[in-house]
C-alpha positions as CSV (number, residue, x, y, z in Angstrom):
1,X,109.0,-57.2,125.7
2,X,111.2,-56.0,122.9
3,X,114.0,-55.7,125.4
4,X,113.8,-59.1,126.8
5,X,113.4,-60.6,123.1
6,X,116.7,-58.6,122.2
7,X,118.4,-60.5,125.5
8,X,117.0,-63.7,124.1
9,X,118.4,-63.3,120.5
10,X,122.2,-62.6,122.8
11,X,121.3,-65.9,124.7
12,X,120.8,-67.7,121.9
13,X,123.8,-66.8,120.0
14,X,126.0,-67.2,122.8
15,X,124.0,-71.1,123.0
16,X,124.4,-72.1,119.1
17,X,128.1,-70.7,119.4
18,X,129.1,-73.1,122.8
19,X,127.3,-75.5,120.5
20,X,129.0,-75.4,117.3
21,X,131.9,-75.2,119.8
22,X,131.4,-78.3,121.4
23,X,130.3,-80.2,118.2
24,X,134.2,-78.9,116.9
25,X,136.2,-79.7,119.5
26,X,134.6,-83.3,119.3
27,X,134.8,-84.2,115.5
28,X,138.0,-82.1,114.4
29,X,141.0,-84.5,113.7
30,X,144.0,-83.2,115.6
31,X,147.5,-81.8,114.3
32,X,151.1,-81.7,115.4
33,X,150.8,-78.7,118.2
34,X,147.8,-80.4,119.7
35,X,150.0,-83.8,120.3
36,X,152.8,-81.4,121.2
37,X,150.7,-80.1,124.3
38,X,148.7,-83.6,124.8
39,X,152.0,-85.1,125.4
40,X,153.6,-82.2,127.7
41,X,150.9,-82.5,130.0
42,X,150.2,-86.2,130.4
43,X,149.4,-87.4,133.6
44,X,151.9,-89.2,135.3
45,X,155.0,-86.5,135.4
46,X,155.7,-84.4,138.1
47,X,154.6,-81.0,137.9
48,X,157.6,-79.5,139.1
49,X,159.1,-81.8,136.1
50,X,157.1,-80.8,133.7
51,X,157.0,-77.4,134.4
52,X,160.7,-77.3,134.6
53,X,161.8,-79.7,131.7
54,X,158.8,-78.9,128.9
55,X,156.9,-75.8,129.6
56,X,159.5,-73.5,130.8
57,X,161.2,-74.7,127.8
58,X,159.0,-74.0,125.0
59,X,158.5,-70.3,123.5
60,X,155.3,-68.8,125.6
61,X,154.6,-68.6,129.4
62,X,152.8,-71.5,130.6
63,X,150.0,-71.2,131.9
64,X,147.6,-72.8,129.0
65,X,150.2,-75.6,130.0
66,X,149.0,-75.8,133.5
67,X,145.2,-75.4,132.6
68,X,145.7,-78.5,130.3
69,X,147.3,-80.3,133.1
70,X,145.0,-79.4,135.0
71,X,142.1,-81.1,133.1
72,X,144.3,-84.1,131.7
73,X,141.5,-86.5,133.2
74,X,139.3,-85.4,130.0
75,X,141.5,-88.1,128.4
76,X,141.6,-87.8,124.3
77,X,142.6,-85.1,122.5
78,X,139.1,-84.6,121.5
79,X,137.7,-84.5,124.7
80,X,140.6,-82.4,126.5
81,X,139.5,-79.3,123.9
82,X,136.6,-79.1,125.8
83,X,138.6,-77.0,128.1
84,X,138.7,-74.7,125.7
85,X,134.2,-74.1,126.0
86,X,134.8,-74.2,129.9
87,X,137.6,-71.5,129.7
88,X,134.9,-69.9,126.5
89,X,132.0,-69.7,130.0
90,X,134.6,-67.8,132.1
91,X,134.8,-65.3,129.6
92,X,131.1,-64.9,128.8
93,X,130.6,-64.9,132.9
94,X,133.2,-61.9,133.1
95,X,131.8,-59.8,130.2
96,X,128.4,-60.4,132.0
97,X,130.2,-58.7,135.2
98,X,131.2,-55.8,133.6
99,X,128.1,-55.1,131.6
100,X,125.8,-55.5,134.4
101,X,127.7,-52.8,136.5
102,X,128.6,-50.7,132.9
103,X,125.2,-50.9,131.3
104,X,126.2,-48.8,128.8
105,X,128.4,-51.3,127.4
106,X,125.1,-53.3,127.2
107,X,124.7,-52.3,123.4
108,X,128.4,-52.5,122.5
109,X,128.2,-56.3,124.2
110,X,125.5,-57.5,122.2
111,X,126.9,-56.6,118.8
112,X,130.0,-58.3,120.2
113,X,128.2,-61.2,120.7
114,X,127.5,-61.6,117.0
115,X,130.8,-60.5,115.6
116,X,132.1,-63.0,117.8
117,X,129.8,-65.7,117.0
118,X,130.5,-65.4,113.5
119,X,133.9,-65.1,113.7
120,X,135.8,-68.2,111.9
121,X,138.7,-68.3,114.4
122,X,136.3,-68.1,116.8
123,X,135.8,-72.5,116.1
124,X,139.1,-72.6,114.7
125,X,141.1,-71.4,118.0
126,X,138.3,-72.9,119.8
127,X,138.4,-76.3,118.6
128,X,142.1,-76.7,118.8
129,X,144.4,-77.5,122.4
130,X,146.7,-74.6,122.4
131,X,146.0,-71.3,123.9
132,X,145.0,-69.0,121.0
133,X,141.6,-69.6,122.3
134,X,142.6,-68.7,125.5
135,X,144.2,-65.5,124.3
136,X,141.0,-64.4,122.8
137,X,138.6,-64.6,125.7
138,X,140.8,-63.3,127.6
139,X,141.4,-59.7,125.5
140,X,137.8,-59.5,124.7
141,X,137.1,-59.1,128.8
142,X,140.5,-56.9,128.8
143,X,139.6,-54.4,126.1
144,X,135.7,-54.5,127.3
145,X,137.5,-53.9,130.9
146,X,139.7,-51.0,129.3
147,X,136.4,-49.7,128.0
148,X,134.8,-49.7,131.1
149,X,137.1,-47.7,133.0
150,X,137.4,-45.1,130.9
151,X,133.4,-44.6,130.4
152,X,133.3,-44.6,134.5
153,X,136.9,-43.2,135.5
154,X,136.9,-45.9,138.5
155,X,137.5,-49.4,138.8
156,X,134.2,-49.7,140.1
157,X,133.0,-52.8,142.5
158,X,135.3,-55.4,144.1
159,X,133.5,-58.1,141.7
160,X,134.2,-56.1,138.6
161,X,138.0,-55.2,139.6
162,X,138.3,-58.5,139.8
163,X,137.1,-59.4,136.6
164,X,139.6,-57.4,134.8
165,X,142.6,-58.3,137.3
166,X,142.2,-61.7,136.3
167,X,141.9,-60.8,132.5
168,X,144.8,-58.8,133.1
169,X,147.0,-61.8,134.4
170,X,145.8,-63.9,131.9
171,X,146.0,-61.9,128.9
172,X,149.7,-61.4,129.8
173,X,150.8,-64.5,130.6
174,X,148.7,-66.7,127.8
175,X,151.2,-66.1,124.7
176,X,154.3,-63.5,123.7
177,X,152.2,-62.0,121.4
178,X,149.0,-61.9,122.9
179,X,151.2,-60.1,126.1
180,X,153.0,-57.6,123.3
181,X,149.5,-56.6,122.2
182,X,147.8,-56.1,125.4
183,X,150.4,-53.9,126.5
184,X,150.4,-52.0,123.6
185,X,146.3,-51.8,124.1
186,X,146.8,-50.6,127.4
187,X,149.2,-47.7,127.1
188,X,146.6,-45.1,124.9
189,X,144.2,-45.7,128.0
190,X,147.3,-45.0,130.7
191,X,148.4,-42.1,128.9
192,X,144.7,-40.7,128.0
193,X,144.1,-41.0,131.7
194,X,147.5,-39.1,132.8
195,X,147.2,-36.4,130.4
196,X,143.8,-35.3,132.0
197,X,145.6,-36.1,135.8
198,X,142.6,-38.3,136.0
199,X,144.6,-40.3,138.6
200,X,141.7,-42.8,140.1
201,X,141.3,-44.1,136.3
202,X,145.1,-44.0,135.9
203,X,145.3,-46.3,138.8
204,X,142.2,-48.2,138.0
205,X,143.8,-49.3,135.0
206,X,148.2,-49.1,135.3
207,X,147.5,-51.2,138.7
208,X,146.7,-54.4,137.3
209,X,148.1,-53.7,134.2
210,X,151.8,-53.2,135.5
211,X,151.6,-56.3,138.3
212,X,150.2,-58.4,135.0
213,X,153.0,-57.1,132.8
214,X,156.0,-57.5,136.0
215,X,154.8,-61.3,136.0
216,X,155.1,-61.5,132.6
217,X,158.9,-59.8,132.7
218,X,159.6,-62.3,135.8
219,X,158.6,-65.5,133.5
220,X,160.3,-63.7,130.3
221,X,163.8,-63.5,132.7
222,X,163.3,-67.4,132.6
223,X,162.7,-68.1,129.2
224,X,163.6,-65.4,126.8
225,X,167.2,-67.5,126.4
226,X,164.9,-70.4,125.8
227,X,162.9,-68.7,123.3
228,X,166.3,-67.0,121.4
229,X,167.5,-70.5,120.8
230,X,164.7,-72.1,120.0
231,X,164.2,-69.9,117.3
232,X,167.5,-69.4,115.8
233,X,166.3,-71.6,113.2
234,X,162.6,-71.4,112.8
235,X,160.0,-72.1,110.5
236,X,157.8,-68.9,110.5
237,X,158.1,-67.3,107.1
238,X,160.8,-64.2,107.5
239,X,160.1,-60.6,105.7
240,X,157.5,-57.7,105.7
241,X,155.1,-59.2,103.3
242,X,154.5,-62.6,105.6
243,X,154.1,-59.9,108.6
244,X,151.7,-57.5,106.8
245,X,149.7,-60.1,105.4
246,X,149.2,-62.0,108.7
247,X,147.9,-58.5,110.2
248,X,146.1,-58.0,107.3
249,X,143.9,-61.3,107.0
250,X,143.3,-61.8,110.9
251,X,141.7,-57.8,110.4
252,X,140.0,-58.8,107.5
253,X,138.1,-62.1,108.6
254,X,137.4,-60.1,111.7
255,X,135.6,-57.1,109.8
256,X,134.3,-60.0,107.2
257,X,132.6,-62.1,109.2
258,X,129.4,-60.9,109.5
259,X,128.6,-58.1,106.9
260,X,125.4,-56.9,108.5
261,X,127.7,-56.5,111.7
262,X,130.0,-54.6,109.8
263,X,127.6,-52.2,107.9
264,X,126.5,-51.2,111.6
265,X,129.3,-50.4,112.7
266,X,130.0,-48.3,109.9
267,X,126.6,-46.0,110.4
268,X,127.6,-46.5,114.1
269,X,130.9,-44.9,113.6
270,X,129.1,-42.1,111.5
271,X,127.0,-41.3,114.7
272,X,130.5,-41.2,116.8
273,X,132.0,-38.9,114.6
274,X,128.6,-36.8,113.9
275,X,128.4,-36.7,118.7
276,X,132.3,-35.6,118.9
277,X,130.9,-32.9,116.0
278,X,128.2,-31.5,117.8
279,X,129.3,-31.5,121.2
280,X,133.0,-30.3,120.4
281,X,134.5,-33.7,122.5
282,X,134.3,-37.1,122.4
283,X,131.7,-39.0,123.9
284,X,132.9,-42.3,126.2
285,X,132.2,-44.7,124.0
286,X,134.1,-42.2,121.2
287,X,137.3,-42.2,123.0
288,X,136.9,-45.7,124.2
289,X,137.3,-46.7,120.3
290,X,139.7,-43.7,119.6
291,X,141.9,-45.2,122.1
292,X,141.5,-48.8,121.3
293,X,142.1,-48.3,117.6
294,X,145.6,-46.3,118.9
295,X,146.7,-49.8,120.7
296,X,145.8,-51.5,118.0
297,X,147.7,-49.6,115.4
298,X,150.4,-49.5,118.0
299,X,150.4,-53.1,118.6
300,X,150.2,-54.0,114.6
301,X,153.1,-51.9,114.1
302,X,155.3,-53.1,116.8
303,X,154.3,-56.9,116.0
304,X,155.4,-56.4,112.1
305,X,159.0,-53.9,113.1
306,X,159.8,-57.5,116.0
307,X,159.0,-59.9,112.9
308,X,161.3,-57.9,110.7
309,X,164.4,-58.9,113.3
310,X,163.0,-62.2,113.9
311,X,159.6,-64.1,112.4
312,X,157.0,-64.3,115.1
313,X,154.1,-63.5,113.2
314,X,151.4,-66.0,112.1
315,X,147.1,-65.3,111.4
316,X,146.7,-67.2,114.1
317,X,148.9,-65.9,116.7
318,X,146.9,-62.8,116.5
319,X,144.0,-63.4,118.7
320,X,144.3,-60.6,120.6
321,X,144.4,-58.6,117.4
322,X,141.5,-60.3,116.6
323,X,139.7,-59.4,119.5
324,X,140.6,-56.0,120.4
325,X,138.7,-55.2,116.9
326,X,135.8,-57.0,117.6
327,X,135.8,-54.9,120.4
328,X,135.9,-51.9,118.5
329,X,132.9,-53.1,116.1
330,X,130.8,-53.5,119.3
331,X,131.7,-50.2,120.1
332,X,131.4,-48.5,117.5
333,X,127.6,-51.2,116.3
334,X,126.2,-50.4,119.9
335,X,126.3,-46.5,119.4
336,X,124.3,-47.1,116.2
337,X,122.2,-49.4,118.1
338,X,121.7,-46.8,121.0
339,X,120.1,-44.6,117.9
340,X,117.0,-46.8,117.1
341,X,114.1,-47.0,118.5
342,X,113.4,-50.7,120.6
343,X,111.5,-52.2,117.6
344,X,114.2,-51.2,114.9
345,X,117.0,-52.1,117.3
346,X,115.1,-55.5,117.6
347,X,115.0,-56.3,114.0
348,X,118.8,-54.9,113.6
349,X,119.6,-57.5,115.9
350,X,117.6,-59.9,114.0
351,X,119.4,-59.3,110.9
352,X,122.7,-59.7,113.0
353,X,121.9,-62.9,114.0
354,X,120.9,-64.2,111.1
355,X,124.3,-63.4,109.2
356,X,125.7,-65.4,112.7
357,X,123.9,-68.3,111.6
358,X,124.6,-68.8,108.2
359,X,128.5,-67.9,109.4
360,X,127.8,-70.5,111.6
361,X,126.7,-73.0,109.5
362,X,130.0,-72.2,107.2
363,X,132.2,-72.2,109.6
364,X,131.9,-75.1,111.2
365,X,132.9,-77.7,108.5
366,X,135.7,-75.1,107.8
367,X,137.1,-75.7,111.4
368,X,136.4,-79.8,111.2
369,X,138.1,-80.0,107.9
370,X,141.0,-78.5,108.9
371,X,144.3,-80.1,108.1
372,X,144.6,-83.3,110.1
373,X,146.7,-86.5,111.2
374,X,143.2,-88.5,111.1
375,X,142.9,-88.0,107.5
376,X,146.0,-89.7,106.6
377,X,145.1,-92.1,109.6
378,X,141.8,-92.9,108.2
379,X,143.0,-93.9,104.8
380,X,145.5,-96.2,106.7
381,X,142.7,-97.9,108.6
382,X,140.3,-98.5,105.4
383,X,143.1,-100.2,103.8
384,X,144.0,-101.8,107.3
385,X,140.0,-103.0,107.0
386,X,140.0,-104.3,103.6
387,X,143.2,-106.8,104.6
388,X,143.8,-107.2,108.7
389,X,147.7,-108.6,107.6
390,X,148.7,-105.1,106.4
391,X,151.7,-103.8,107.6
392,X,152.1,-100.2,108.5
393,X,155.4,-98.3,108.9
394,X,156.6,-95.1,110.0
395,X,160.5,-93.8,109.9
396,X,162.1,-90.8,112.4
397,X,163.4,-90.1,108.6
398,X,160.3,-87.9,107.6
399,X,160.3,-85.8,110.7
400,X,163.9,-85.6,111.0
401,X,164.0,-81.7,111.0
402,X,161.1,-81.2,113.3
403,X,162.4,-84.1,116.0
404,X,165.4,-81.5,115.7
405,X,164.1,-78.6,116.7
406,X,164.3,-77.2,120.0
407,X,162.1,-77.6,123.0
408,X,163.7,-81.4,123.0
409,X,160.3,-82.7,123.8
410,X,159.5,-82.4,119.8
411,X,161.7,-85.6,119.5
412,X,159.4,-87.8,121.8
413,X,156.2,-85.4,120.5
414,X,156.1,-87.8,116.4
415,X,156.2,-91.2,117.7
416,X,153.7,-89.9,120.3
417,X,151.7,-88.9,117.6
418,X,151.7,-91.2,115.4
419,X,151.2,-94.0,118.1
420,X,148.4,-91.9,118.8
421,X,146.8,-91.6,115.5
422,X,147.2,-95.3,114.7
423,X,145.6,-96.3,118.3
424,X,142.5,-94.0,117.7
425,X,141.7,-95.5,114.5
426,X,142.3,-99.5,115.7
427,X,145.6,-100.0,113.7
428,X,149.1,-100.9,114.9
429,X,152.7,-99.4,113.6
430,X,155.7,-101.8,113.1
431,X,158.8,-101.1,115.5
432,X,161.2,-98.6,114.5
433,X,163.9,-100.4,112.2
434,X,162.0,-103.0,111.2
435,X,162.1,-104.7,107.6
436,X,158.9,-106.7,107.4
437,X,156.7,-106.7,104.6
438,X,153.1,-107.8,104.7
439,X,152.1,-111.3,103.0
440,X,149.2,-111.0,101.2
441,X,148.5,-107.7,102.2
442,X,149.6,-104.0,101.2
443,X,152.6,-102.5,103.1
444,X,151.8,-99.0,103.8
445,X,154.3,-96.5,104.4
446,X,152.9,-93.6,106.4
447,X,154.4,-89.7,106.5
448,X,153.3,-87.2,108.1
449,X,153.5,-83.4,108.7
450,X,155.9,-82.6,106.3
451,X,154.4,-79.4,104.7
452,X,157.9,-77.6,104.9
453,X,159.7,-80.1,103.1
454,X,157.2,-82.6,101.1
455,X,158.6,-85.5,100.1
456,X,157.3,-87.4,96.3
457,X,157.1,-90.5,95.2
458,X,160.2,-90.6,93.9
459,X,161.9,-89.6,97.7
460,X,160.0,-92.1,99.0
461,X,160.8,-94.7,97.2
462,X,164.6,-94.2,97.3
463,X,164.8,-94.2,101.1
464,X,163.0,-97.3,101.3
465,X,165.0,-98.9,98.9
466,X,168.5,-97.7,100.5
467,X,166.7,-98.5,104.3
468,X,166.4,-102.5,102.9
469,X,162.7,-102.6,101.8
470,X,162.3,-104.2,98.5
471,X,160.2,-101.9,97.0
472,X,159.0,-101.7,93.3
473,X,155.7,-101.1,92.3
474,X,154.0,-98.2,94.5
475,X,150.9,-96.6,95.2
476,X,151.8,-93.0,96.3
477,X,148.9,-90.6,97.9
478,X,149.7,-87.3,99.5
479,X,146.3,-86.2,102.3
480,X,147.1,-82.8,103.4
481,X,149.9,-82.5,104.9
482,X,151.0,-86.6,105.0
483,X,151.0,-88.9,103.0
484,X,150.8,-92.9,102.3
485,X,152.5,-95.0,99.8
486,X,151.1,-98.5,99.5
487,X,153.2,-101.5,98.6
488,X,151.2,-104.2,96.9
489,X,151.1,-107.6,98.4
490,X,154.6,-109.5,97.9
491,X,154.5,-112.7,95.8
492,X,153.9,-116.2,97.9
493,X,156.9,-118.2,98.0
C-alpha cells in the first residue's frame, strides 16, 4: 500500500509537471531565438536546403533543427513548443527503462522526479523552441544511464542499451556545450572502469559513448569554421566573472529549487559518507555520485578555461549542468530514502512534493512572463483597437546589428518576426520605407529586441526626423526589451 501510494505521488508529479508544461508552452509570448528556429524550419524549403543553407550554418549541430522540422505541421510558435512535452515523454519513458531493470535506482529516480519538477528551467527550457530542453532530458537518461552501469558493470538488456545509446547520440549532438559536458561526464566513469580492468563496463559505457562523440567530431569538421566566424563578434558577455557566475546560478537554482529536496540529500549524503566509513569502500551508488560530481567539476572547469578564449557561456546553455546535478541530488536523496522505514519514506516524499507544488505554482508565471515580443505587440494592438486608422511602423534601423550578424538567415529572421508578431495580434505593419502618417489616429513606431544597444526617446526621435517623418510631440514607452513611441494624430487639413 505505502509503496504503491509512493509511485502515485511520482505519477502525479510527473502529471502536474507535463501540465504546467503544456499550459507554458501555450500562453508564453515568444522571443527572437524562437522566430530564429520557427523561420529555419518552415515548411516549404527543401530539406537538403535547409539543412545545407541554415542549420549547418548556425553555431550547434542540428538535430533540434530537424525535430522542429519534423513537427512544422504544429503550426504557431505556441503550438510547435509542444514538441518540446513530446520529446519531455521520451525521456520519462527511457528513465522508466532503466529503472525497471536497475531497481535500485528506483529511490534515486523518485527524488529526481521532484528536483526536476521543481526546477525553474525545467518550464523555462521547456516552454521555449530551441533545444535547451532537449539537452536536459537527454543528460538526465545519460547520467541515470552512466549510473546504471556502474551499479551493474554491464550494459544490461538490449531495451536498456538502447536507451542510453540513443541518449548518448542525442546528448552529443543537441548543443556544443551540452556535447562538452557529457564528455567530460563520461570520462570519470571510463577511467573508473579501466583502472579496475573492469572491461565489460568499460565497453558498456566507451562504446556508445565514443560512436556518439565520432558523430559529433564528423558534424564539428563541418561547422567549427562556421561557428569561428560567426562568433568573431559575438554578444555573450566576455571574462571570468560572466563564466563563473553562469556556473554558479544554473548550480544554485538547481540545489534551490526545492529545499526539502535538498535537505535530503544532504542527510543522504551523510549516510554515503558514514557506508564508505564503515565498509572501508564505496558503495554503488557512492561512487556513482563520486564520479558524477568529478565530470561535473571537470566539465565546469573546462566550460569557464573555453569562455576565457572565447564567450560561450550563458545560465541557460547549461542544461546538462543542470541536470547532471539533479542527478546527483537523486543519488545522493534516494540513499537517505533507502534509510526509512516505508511510512517515513512516504511522508518524506510527501513533504517533497509538496515543496514541488508550491515551486510549481511559482514557477509557472515566472516562465510565462518572461521577456517577450507579444508584450510590445499587445500594447500595439490596444492602441490599434482604440483607433483601427493607426499606423504602425517598423525600420531594419533598430536591428541593424543583429540583421548583421552571422548565420545570414538573422537578416530575413526580424521582418519574420515582426510580421509575425503583428499577424498574431490582428494588426498590420506599413512597408519598409514608407512615410505615411496616420489621420486621426496615433502613428506608432515599434522596436524591438534591442537589449544590447537600447535606444531613448531622444534616438528615436532623431532617426525619424532625419528618415522624413515629421515628428514632434511623442509618447515614448520602453516593454522589456522593445519599445513603442506613439505619434499623436496629425492636424486635419
Amino acid at each position: 500500500m505505502i509503496r504503491s501510494s509512493s509511485r502515485l505521488l511520482v505519477f502525479a508529479t510527473l502529471l502536474l509537471l507535463g501540465c504546467a508544461l503544456v499550459w507554458t508552452c501555450l500562453q508564453r509570448g515568444p522571443w527572437y531565438d524562437e522566430f530564429y528556429t520557427q523561420f529555419v524550419t518552415r515548411p516549404g524549403v527543401p530539406w537538403t536546403a535547409a539543412l545545407r543553407e541554415s542549420w549547418l550554418a548556425d553555431n550547434h549541430p542540428p538535430l533540434y533543427y530537424v525535430l522542429a522540422r519534423a513537427t512544422a505541421w504544429l503550426g504557431s510558435i505556441a503550438h510547435h513548443r509542444l514538441l518540446n512535452a513530446a520529446l519531455g515523454v521520451l525521456a520519462v519513458a527511457g528513465g522508466a527503462v532503466l529503472v525497471r531493470e536497475v531497481p535500485r535506482l528506483a529511490p534515486a529516480a523518485a527524488v529526481l522526479v521532484l528536483e526536476l519538477a521543481a526546477n525553474p528551467w525545467s518550464l523555462i527550457a521547456g516552454s521555449e523552441l530551441r533545444s535547451y530542453f532537449l539537452s536536459l532530458c537527454a543528460v538526465v537518461v545519460f547520467a541515470l544511464g552512466l549510473c546504471a552501469v556502474r551499479l551493474t558493470g554491464e550494459a544490461g538488456s538490449v531495451r536498456r542499451q538502447a536507451v542510453f545509446w540513443i541518449a548518448a547520440l542525442t546528448a552529443f549532438n543537441v548543443h556544443i556545450i551540452t556535447s562538452l559536458t557529457c564528455a567530460a561526464l563520461a570520462l570519470p566513469f571510463l577511467l573508473a572502469a579501466a583502472v579496475r580492468r573492469d572491461w565489460r563496463e568499460t565497453r558498456a559505457i566507451g562504446v556508445p559513448v565514443v560512436v556518439a562523440g565520432l558523430v559529433f567530431a564528423a558534424i564539428t569538421a563541418l561547422q567549427l569554421p562556421i561557428w569561428l566566424s560567426n562568433t568573431k563578434v559575438f554578444w555573450i558577455e566576455p571574462g571570468f566573472d560572466s563564466a563563473r557566475w553562469s556556473v554558479e546560478w544554473a548550480l544554485l537554482r538547481t540545489l534551490e529549487a526545492n529545499p526539502v529536496v535538498l535537505a535530503g540529500a544532504l542527510a543522504g549524503a551523510v549516510l554515503l559518507g558514514r557506508d564508505v566509513l564503515q565498509r572501508r569502500k564505496p558503495s554503488g551508488e557512492a561512487g556513482a555520485l563520486a564520479l558524477l560530481a568529478i565530470g561535473v567539476v571537470l566539465a565546469a572547469g573546462g566550460l569557464v578555461a573555453l569562455h576565457m578564449l572565447r564567450p560561450i557561456l550563458i545560465e541557460k546553455y547549461l542544461m546538462a549542468l543542470v541536470a547532471a546535478v539533479s542527478v546527483g541530488v537523486g543519488l545522493s536523496g534516494g540513499r537517505l530514502l533507502e534509510g526509512l522505514s516505508p511510512r517515513w519514506r512516504l511522508l518524506a516524499l510527501l513533504a517533497g512534493f509538496a515543496a514541488t507544488l508550491l515551486a510549481l505554482v511559482q514557477n509557472v508565471p515566472l516562465a510565462v512572463s518572461r521577456v517577450s515580443w507579444f508584450t510590445t505587440g499587445r500594447a500595439i494592438a490596444q492602441e490599434v483597437a482604440r483607433c483601427p486608422g493607426t499606423v504602425v511602423h517598423v525600420d531594419p534601423f533598430w536591428n541593424a546589428e543583429i540583421m548583421a550578424m552571422l548565420p545570414r538567415d538573422n537578416a530575413q529572421v526580424v521582418p519574420f518576426a515582426y510580421r509575425y508578431v503583428a499577424r498574431s495580434f490582428g494588426f498590420s505593419v506599413a512597408q519598409v520605407g514608407s512615410r505615411e502618417m496616420a489621420n486621426g489616429c496615433p502613428t506608432v513606431f515599434w522596436g524591438e529586441h534591442d537589449s544590447k544597444q537600447q535606444f531613448d526617446a531622444g534616438a528615436v526621435s532623431a532617426h525619424l526626423r532625419a528618415s522624413g517623418f515629421p515628428v514632434g510631440n511623442m509618447d515614448f514607452r520602453r516593454i522589456g526589451d522593445g519599445w513603442i513611441a506613439m505619434v499623436p494624430p496629425q492636424p486635419e487639413r
